[in-house]
GUTORDREN-66933 format. One line per field, with one value per atom (N, C-alpha, C): atom name; x, y, z. Coordinates in nm, 4 decimals, decimal comma, m for minus. Example, Ala and Ser with C-alpha at 12.3 -4.5 7.8 and 13.67 -1.06 7.14 Angstrom:
2
site: N|CA|C|N|CA|C;
c1: 1,3190|1,2300|1,3200|1,2850|1,3670|1,2900;
c2: m0,5690|m0,4500|m0,3300|m0,2250|m0,1060|0,0030;
c3: 0,7800|0,7800|0,7800|0,7080|0,7140|0,7870;
This chain:
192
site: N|CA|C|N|CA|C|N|CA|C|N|CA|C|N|CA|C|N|CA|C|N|CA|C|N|CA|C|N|CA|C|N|CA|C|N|CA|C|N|CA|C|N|CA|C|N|CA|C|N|CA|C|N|CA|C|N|CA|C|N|CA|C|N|CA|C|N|CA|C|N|CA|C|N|CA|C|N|CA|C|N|CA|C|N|CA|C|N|CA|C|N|CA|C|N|CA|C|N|CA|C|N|CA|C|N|CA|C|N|CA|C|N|CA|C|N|CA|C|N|CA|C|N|CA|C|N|CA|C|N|CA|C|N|CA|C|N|CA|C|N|CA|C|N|CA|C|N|CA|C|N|CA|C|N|CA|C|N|CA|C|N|CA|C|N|CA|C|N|CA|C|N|CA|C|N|CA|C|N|CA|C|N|CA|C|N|CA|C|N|CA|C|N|CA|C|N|CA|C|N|CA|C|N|CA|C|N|CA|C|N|CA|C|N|CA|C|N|CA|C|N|CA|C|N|CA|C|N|CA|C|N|CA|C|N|CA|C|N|CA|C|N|CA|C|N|CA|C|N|CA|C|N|CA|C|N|CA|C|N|CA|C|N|CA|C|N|CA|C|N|CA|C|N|CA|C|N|CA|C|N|CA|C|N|CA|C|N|CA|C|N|CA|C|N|CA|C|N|CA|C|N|CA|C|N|CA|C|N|CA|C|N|CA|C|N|CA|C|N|CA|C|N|CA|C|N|CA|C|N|CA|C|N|CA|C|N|CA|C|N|CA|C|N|CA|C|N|CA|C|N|CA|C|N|CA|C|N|CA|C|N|CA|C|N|CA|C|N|CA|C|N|CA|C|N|CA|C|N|CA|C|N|CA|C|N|CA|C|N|CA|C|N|CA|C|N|CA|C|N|CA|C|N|CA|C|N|CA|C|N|CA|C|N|CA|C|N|CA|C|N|CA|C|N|CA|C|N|CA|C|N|CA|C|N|CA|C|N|CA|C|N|CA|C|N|CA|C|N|CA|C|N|CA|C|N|CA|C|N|CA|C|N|CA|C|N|CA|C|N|CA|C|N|CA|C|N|CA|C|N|CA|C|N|CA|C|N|CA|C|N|CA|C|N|CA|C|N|CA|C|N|CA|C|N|CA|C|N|CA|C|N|CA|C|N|CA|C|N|CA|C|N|CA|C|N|CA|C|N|CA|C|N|CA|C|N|CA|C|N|CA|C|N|CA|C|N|CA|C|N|CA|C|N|CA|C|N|CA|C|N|CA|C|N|CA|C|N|CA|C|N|CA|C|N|CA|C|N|CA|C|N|CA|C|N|CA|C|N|CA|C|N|CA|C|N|CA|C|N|CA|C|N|CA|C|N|CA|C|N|CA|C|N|CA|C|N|CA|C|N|CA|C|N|CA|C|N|CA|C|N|CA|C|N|CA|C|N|CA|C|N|CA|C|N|CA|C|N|CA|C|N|CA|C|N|CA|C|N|CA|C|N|CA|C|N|CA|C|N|CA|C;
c1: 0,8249|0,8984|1,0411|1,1189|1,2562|1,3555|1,5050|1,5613|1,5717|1,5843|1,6662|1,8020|1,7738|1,9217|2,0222|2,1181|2,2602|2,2441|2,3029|2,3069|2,3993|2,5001|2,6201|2,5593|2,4732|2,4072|2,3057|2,2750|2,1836|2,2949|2,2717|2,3594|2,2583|2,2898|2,2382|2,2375|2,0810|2,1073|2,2151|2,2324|2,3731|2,3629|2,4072|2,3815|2,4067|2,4952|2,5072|2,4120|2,3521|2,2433|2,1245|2,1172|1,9764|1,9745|2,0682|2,0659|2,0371|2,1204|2,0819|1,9314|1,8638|1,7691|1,6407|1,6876|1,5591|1,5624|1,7031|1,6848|1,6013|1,5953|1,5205|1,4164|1,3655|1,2233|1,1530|1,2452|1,1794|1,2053|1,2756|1,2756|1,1369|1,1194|0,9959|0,8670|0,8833|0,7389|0,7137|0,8078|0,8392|0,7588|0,8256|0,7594|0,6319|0,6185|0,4456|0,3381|0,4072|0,3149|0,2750|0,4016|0,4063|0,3563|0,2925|0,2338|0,0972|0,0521|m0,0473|m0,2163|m0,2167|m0,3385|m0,3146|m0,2430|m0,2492|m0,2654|m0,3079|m0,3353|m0,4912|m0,5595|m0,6443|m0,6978|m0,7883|m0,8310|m0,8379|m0,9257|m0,9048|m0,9140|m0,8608|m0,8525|m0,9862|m1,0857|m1,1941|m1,1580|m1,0821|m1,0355|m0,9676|m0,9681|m0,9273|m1,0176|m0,9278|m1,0174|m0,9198|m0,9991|m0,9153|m0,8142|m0,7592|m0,6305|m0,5119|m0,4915|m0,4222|m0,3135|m0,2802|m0,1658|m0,0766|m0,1588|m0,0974|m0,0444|m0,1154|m0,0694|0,0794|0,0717|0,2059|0,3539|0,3331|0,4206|0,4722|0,6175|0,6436|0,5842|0,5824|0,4551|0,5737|0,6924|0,7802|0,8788|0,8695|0,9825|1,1129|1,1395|1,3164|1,4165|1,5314|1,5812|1,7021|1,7266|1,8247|1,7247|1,7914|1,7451|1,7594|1,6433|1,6806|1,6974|1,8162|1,8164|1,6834|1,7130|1,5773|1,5503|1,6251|1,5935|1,5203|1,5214|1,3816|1,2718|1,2951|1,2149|1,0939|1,1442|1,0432|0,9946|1,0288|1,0355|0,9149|0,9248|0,7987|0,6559|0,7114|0,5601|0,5446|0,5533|0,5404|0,4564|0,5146|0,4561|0,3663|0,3520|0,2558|0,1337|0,1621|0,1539|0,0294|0,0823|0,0408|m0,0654|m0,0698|m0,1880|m0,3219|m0,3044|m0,4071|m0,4285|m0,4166|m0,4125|m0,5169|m0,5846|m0,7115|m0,6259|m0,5924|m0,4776|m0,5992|m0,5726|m0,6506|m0,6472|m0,5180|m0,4298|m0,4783|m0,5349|m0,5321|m0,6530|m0,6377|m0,7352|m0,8694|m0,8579|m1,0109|m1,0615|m1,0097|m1,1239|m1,1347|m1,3138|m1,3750|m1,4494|m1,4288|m1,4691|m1,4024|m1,4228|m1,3537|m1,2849|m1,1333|m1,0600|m0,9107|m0,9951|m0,9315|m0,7757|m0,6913|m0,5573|m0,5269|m0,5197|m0,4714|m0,3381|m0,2387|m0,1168|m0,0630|0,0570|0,1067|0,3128|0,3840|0,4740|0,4935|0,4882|0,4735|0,4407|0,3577|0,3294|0,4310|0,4417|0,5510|0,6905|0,7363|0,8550|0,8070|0,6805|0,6831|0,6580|0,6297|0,6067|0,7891|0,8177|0,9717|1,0535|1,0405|1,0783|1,0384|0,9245|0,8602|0,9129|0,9176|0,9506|1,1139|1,2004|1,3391|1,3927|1,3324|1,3679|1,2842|1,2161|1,1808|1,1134|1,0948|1,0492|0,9404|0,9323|0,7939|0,7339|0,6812|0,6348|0,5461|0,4896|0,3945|0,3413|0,4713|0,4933|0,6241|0,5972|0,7077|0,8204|0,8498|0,9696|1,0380|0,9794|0,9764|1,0413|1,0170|1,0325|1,0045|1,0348|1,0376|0,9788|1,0872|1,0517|0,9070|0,9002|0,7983|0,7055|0,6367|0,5419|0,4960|0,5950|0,5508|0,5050|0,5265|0,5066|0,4033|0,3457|0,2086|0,1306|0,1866|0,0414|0,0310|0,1957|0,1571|0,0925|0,0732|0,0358|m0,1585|m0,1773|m0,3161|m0,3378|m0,2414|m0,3483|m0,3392|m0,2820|m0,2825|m0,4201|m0,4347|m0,5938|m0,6903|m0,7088|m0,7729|m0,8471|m0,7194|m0,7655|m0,7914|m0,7691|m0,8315|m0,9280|m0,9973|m1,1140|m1,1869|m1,1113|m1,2492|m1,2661|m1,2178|m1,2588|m1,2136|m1,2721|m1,2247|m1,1626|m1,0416|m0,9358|m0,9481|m1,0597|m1,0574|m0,9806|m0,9989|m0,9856|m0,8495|m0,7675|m0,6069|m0,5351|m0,4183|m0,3245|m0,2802|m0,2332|m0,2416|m0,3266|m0,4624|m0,5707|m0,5847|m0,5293|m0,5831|m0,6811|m0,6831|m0,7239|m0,6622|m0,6750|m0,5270|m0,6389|m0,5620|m0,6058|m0,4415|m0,4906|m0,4198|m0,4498|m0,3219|m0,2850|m0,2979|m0,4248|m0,4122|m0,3912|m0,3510|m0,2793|m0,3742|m0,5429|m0,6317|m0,7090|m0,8401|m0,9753|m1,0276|m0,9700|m0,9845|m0,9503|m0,8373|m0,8027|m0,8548|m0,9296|m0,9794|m1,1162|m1,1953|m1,3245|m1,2669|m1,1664|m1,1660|m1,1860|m1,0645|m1,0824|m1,1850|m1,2491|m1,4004|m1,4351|m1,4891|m1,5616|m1,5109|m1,4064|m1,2830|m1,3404|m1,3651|m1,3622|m1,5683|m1,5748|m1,7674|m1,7519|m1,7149|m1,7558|m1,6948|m1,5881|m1,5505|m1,6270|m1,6755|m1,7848|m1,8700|m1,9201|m2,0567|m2,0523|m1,9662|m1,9170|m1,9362|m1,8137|m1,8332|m1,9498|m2,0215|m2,1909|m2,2732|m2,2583|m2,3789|m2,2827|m2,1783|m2,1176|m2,0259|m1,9159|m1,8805|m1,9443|m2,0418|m2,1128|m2,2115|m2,2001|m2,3458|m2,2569|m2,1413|m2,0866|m2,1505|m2,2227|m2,2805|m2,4559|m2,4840|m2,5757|m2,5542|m2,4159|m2,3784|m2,3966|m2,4264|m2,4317|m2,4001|m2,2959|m2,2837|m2,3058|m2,3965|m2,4347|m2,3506|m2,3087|m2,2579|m2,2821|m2,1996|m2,2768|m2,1220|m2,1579|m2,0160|m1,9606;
c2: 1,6148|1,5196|1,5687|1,5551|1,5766|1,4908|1,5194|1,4421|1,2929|1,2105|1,0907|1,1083|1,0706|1,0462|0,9622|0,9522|0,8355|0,7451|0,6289|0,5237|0,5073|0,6398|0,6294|0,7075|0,7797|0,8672|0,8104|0,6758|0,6036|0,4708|0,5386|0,3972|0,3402|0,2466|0,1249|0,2059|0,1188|0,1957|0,1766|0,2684|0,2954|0,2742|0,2060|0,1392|0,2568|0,3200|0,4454|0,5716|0,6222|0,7078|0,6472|0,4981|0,5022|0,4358|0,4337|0,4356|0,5785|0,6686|0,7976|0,8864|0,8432|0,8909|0,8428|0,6529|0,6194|0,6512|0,6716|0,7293|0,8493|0,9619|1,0948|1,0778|0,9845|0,9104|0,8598|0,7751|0,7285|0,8011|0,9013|1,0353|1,0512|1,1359|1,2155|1,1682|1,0161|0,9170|0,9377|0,9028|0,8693|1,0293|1,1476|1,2461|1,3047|1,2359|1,2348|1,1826|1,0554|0,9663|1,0065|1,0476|1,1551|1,2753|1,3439|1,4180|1,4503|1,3339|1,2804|1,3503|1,3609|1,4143|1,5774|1,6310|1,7857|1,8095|1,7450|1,7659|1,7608|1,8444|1,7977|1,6942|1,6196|1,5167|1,4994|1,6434|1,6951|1,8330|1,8464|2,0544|2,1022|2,1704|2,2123|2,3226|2,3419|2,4754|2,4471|2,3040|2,2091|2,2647|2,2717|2,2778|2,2143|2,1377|2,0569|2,1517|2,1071|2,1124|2,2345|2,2318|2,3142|2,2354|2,1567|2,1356|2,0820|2,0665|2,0966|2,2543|2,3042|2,4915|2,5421|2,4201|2,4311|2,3292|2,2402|2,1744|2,2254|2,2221|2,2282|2,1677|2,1929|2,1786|2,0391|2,0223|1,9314|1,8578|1,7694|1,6319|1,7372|1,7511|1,8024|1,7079|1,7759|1,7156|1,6288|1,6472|1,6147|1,5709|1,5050|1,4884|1,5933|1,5808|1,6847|1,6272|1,6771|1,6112|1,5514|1,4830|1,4490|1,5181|1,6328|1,7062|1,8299|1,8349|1,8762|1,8807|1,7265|1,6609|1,6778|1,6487|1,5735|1,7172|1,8614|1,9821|1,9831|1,9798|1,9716|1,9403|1,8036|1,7125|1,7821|1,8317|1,8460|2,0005|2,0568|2,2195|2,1580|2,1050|2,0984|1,9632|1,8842|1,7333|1,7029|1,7253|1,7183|1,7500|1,8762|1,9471|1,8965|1,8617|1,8029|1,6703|1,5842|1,4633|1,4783|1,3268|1,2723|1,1926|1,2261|1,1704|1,0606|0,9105|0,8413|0,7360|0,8227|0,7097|0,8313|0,9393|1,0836|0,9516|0,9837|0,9019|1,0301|1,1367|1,1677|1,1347|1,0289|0,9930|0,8870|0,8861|0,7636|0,7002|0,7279|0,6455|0,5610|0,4815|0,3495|0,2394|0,2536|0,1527|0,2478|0,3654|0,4235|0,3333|0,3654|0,3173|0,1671|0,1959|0,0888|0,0009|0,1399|0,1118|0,0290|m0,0167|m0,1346|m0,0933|m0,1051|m0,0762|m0,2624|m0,3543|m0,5014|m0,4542|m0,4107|m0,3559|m0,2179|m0,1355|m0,0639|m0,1895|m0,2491|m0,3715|m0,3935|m0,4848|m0,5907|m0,5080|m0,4026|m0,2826|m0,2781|m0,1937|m0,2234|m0,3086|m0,4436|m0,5296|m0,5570|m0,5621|m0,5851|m0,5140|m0,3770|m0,2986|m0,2712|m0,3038|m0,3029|m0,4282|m0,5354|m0,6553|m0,6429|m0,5810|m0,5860|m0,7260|m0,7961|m0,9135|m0,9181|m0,9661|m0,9742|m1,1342|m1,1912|m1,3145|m1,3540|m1,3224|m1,3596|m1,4972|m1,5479|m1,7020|m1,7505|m1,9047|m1,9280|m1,9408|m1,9088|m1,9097|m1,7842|m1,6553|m1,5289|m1,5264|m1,5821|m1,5722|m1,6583|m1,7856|m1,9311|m1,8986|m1,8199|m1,7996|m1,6836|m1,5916|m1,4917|m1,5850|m1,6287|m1,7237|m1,8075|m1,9240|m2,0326|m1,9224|m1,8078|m1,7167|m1,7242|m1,6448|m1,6396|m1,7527|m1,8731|m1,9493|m1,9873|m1,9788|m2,0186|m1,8752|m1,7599|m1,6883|m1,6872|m1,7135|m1,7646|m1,8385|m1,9926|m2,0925|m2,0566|m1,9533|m1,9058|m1,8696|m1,7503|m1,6702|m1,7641|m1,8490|m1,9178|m1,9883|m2,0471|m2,0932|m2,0018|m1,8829|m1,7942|m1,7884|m1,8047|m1,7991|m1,8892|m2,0317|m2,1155|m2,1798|m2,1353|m2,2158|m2,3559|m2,4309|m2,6023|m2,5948|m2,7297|m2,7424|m2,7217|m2,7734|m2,7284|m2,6195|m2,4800|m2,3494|m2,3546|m2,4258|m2,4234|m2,4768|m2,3937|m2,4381|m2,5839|m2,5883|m2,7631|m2,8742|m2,8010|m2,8556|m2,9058|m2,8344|m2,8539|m2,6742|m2,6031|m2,4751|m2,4140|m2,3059|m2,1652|m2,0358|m1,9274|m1,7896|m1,6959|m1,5861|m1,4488|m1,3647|m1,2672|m1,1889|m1,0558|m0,9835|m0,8485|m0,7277|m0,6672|m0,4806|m0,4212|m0,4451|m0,3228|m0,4071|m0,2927|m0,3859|m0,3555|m0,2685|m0,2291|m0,3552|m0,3926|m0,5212|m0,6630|m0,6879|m0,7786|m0,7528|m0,6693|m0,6709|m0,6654|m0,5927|m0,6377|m0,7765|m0,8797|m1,0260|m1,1083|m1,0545|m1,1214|m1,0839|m0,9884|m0,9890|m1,0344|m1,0369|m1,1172|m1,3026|m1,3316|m1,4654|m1,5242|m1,3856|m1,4366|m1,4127|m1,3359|m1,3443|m1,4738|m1,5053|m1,6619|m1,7383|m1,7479|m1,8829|m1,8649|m1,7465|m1,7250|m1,7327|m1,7237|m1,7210|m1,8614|m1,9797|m2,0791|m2,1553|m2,1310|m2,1637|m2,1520|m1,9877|m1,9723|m1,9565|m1,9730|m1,9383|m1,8150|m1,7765|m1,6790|m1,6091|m1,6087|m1,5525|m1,4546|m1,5250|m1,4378|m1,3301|m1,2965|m1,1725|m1,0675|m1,0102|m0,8865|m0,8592|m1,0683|m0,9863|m0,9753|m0,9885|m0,9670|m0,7934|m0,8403|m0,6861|m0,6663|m0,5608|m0,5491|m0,3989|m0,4462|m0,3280|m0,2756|m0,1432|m0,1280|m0,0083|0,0383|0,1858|0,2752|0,3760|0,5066|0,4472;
c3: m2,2210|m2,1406|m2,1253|m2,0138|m1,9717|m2,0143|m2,0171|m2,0789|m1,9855|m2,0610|m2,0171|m1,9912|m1,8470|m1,7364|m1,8419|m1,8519|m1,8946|m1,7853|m1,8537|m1,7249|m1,6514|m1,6974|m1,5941|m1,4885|m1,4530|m1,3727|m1,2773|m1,3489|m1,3100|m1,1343|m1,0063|m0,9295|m0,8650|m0,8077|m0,7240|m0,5896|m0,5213|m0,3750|m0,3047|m0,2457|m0,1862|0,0173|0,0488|0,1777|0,2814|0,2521|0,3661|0,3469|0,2476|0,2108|0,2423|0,2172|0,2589|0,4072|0,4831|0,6322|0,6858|0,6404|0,6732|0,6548|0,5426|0,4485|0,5891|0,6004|0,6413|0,8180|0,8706|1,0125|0,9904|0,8858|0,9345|0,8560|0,7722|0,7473|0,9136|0,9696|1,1363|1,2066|1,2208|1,3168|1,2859|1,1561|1,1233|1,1224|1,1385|1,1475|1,3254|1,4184|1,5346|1,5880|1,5909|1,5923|1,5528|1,4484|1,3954|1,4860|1,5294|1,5821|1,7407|1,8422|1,9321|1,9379|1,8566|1,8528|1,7384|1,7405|1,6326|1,6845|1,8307|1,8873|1,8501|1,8003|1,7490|1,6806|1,5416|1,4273|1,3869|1,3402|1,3562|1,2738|1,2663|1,1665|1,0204|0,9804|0,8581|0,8521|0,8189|0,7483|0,7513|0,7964|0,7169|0,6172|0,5863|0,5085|0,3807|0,3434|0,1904|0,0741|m0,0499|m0,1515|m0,2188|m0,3507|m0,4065|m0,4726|m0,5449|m0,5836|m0,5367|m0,4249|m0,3208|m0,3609|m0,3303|m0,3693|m0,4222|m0,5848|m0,6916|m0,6730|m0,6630|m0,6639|m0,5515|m0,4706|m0,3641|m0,4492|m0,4917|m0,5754|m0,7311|m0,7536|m0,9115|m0,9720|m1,1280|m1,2587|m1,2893|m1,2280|m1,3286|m1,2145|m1,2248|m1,1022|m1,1289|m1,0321|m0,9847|m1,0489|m1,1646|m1,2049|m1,1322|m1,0230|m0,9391|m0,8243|m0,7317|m0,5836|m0,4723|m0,3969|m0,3170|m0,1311|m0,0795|0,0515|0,1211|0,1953|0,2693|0,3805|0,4276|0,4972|0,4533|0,3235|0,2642|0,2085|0,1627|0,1399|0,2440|0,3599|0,4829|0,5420|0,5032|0,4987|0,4391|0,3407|0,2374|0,2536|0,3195|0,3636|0,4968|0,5577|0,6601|0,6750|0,5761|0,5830|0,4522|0,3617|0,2303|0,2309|0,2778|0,3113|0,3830|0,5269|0,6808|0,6967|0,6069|0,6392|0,5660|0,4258|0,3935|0,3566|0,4962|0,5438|0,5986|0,6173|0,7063|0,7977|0,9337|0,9924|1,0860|1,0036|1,0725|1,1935|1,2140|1,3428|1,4930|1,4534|1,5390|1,6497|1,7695|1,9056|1,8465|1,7937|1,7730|1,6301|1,5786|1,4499|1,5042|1,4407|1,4850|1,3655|1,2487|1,0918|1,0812|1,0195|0,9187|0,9957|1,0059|1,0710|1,1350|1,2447|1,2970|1,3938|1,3954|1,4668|1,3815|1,2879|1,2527|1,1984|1,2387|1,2599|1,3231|1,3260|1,4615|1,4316|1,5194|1,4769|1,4413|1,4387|1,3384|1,2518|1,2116|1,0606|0,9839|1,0593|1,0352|1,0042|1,0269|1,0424|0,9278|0,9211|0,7926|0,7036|0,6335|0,5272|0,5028|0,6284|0,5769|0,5238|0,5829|0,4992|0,4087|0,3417|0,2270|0,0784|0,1661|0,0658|0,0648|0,1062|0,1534|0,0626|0,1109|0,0237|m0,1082|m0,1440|m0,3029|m0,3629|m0,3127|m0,4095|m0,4787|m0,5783|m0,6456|m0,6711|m0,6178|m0,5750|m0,6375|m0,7562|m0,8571|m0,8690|m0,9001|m0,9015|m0,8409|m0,7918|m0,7197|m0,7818|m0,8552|m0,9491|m0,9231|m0,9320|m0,9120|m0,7905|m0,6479|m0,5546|m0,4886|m0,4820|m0,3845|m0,2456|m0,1570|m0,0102|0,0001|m0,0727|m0,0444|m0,1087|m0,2455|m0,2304|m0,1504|m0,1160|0,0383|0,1556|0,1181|0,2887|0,2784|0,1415|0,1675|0,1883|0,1063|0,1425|0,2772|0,3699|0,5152|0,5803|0,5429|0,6460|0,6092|0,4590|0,4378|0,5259|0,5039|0,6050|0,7444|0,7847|0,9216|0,9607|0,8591|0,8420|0,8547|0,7283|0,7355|0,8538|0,9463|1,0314|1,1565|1,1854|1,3004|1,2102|1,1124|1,1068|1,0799|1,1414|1,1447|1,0158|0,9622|0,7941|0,7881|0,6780|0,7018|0,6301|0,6428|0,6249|0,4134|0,3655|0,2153|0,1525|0,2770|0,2238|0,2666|0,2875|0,3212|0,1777|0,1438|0,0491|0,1666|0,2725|0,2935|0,2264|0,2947|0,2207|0,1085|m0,0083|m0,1417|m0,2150|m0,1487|m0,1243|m0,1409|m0,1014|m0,0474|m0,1419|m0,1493|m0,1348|m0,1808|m0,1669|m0,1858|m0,0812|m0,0616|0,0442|m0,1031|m0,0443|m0,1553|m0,0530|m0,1257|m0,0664|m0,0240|m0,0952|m0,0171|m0,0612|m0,0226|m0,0207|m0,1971|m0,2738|m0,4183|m0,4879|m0,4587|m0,5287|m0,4973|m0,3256|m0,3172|m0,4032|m0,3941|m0,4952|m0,6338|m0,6999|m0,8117|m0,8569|m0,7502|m0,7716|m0,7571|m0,6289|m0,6229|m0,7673|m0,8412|m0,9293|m1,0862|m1,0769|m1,1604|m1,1475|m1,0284|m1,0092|m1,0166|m0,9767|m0,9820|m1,1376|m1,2165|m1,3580|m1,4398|m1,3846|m1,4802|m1,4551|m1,3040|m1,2133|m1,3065|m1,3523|m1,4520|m1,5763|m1,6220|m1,7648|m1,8062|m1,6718|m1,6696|m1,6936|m1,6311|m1,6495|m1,7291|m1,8017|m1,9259|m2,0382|m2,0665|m2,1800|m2,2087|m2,2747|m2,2762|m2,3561|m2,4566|m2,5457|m2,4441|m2,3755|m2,2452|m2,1131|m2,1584|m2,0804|m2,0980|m2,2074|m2,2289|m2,1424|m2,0448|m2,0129|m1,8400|m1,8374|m1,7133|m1,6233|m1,5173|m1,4546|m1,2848|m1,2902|m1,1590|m1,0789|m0,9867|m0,8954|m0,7611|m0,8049|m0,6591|m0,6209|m0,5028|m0,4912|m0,4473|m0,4116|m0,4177|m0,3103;
């Protein structure tokens, strides 16, 4: 392990660096996205661990501009990407970018909050439960499944964490039912 920084070394983000940082972050997205049909989809020429073998064995003890940073990704990165915004992939949930979503990522992650509980974060909690009962209702669901309701839900990051919770929440429902003594004859099937 490397040394520990001092905390005089340690500053707070700094409002004029990271204006600068994140203009040639959206330059370099903006240009990506403009020229997103040239890349091809995926490499056929990948083998795993390429690039580990292109990266240092150890985090840079200092920072390095972001004009080389984005250097980096771009010649090391780019290339072994599944670029799934490219108009020629047609798997999964091709284009699923939005520059609204670009916005609300930024803000999300700009403002920092952690919303656990409403205590944690008052305004980002109430968000979610109003943008749930939003969902909710483009989909039709009765008013039960609304935090108005008496209901409500979670807004999760990917679909890894919504099945974790489903199966988080089917195993208490079951637990509930036969006992906690009877977890061991629980079983769940899934596939790759």
């Amino acid at each position: 392990m490397g040394p520990i920084l001092p905390l005089d070394t340690l500053q707070p983000l700094d409002p004029d660096t990271f204006a600068a940082d994140s203009s040639e972050v959206l330059d370099f997205l903006v240009g990506y996205y403009r020229n997103i049909d040239k890349y091809p989809v995926r490499a056929t020429d990948l083998e795993p661990g390429r690039l580990r073998k292109l990266l240092p064995e150890d985090a840079p003890e200092r920072g390095e501009p972001m004009e080389r940073i984005l250097e980096d990704v771009r010649r090391d990165v780019l290339p072994g990407l599944t670029h799934w915004q490219s108009p020629s992939f047609f798997a999964y949930f091709q284009a699923n970018a939005s520059s609204a979503g670009f916005a609300g990522e930024m803000l999300s992650v700009g403002l920092n909050v952690v919303p656990f509980v409403w205590v944690a974060s008052p305004a980002a909690a109430e968000m979610e439960s109003v943008v749930v009962d939003w969902m909710a209702r483009l989909l039709g669901l009765p008013d039960r499944f609304l935090f108005s309701g008496g209901g409500g839900g979670v807004l999760q990051g990917s679909t890894c964490e919504a099945v974790v919770c489903t199966l988080v929440a089917a195993r208490d429902r079951t637990l509930g039912r036969i006992g906690h003594e009877g977890i061991m004859r629980l079983v769940v099937y899934a596939s790759d």
